[in-house]
C-alpha positions as CSV (number, residue, x, y, z in Angstrom):
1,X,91.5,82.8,57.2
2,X,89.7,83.1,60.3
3,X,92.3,81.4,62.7
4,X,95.3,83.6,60.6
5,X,93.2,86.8,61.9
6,X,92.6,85.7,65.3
7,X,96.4,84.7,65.9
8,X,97.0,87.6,64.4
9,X,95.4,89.9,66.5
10,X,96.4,88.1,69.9
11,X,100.0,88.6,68.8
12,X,99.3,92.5,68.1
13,X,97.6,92.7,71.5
14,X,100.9,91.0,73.3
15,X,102.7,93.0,71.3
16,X,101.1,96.4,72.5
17,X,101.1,95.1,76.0
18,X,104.6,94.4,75.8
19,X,105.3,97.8,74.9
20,X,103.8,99.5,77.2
21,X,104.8,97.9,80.0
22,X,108.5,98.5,78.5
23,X,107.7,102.2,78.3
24,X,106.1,102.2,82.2
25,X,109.1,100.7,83.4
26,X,111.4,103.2,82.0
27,X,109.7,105.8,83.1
28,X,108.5,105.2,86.6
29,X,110.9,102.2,88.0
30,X,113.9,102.3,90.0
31,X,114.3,98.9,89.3
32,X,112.4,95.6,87.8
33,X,113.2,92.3,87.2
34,X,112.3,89.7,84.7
35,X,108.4,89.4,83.1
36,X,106.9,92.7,84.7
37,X,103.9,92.9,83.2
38,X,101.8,96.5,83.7
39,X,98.8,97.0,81.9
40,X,98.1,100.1,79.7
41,X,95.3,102.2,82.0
42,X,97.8,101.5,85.3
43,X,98.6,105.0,86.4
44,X,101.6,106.0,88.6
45,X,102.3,109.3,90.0
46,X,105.3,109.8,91.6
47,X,107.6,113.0,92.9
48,X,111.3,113.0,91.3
49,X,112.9,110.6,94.3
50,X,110.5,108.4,94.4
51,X,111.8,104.8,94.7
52,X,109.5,102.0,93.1
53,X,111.0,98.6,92.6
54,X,109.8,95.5,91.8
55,X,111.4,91.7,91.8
56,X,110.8,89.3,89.0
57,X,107.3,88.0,87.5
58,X,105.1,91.0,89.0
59,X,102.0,92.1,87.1
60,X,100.1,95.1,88.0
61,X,96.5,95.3,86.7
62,X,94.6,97.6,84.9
63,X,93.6,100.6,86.5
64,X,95.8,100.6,89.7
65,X,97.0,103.4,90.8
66,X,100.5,104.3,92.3
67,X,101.0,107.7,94.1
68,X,104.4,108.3,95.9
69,X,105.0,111.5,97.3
70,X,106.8,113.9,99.6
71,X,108.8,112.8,101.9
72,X,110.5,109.9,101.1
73,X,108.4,107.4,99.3
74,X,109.6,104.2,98.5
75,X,107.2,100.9,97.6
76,X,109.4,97.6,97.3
77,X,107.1,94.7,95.7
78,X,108.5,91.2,95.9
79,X,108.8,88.7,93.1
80,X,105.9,86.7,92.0
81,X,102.8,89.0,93.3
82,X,100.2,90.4,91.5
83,X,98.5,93.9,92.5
84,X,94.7,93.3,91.1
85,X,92.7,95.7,89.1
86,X,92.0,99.1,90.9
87,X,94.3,98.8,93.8
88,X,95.6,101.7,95.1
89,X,98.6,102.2,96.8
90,X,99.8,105.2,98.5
91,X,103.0,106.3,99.7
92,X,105.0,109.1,102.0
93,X,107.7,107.1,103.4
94,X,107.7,103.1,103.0
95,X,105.3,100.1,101.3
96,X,106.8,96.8,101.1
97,X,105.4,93.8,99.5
98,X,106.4,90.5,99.8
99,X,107.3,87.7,97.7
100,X,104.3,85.7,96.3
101,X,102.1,88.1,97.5
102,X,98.3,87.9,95.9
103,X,96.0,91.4,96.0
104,X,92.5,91.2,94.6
105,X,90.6,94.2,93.1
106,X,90.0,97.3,94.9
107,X,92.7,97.2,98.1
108,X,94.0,99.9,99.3
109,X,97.6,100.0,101.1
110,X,98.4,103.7,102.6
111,X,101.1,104.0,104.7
112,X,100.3,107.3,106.2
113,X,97.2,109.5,107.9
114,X,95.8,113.1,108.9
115,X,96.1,114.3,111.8
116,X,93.0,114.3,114.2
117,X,93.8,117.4,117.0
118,X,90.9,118.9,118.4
119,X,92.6,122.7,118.1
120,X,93.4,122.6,114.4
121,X,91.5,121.9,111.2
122,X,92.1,118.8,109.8
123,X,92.9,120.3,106.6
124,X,95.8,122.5,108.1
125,X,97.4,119.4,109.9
126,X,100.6,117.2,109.2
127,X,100.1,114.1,107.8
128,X,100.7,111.2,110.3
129,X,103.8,109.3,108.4
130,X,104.8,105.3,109.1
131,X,105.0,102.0,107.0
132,X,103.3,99.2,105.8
133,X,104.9,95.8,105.7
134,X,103.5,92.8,103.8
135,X,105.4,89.4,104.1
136,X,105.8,86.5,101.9
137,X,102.9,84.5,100.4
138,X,100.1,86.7,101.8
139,X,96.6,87.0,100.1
140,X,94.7,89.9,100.1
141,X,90.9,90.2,99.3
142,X,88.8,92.5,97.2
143,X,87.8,95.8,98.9
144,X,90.5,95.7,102.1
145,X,92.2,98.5,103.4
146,X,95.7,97.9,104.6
147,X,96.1,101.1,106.7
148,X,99.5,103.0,108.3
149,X,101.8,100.8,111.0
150,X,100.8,97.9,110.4
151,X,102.8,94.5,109.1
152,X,100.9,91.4,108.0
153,X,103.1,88.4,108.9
154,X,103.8,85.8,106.3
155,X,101.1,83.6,105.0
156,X,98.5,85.3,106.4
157,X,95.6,85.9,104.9
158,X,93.1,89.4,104.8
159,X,89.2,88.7,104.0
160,X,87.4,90.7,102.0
161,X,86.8,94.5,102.7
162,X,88.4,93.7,105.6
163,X,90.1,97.4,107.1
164,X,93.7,96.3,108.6
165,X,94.4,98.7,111.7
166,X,97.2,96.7,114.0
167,X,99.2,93.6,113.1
168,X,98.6,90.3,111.7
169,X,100.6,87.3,112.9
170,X,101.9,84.9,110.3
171,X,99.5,82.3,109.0
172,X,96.9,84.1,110.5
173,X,93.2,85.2,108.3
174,X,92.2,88.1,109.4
175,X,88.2,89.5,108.6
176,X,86.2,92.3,109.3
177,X,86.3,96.2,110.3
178,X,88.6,96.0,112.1
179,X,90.1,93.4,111.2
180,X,90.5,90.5,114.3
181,X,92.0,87.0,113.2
182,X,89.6,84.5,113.2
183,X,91.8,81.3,113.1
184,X,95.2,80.1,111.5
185,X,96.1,78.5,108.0
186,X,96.4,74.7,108.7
């Protein structure tokens, strides 16, 4: 009787998570492939234009957070990545994310800034607009920052609570604040 409860209550679980990720993905995706997979506390807030799509076999974790707003925001996410618990990705113009693409907990990828003058408040500046680019089979630590301008080659990989300010050469690991490559996948 035991084992008929346990089943049981895995298949309601799978169940549940299978319909919320159907109701996620008709309400807040352009587009999605096969086996997307977002969890139930994943929240998105997005303005009516928004573009968010997503290839096949993509899970987004619990408690990640998706805001896309004005301009022009569009996030692309390859197939085959996962964006780990708590991320937090931010858009006004472009986010793309490769193809097997691996992000721990707690990354952050913004694709834009304040302004810094010295004759205005910071508060009553434009926000500084670009892109963030993330190639193919990429892994991302817990804790970095992936921040505006900046495109991590393919295979690279980004340490830990690393904070991503220029580019990263393919098959490069990249550490620290900021991060500076270290040495090459072999």
């Amino acid at each position: 009787m035991a084992q008929v409860d346990k089943a049981s209550y895995r298949n309601r679980g799978g169940v549940i998570q299978r319909l919320v990720t159907a109701y996620k993905r008709f309400r807040y995706f352009t587009a999605a492939g096969e086996n997307l997979v977002v969890k139930r506390s994943a929240e998105f807030r997005l303005v009516g234009h928004a573009v968010l799509e997503v290839g096949d076999n993509v899970t987004i974790q619990d408690q990640s957070f998706f805001q896309l707003t004005m301009p022009e925001p569009k996030v692309f996410i390859g197939n085959n990545t996962v964006i780990g618990r708590r991320n937090i990705i931010t858009a006004k113009n472009r986010i793309s994310i490769g193809n097997d693409v691996l992000i721990g907990s707690d990354v952050q990828i913004i694709d834009h800034g304040h302004g810094i003058r010295r004759d205005v408040p910071i508060r009553l500046q434009k926000a500084e607009i670009g892109f963030v680019e993330i190639g193919d089979d990429v892994w991302i630590g817990a804790g970095a920052k992936i921040l505006m301008n900046v495109t991590i080659g393919t295979g690279a990989v980004i340490g830990a609570n690393a904070v991503v300010t220029a580019d990263i050469p393919d098959y490069a690991i990249a550490v620290g604040s900021p991060a500076k490559v270290v040495k090459y996948r072999t």
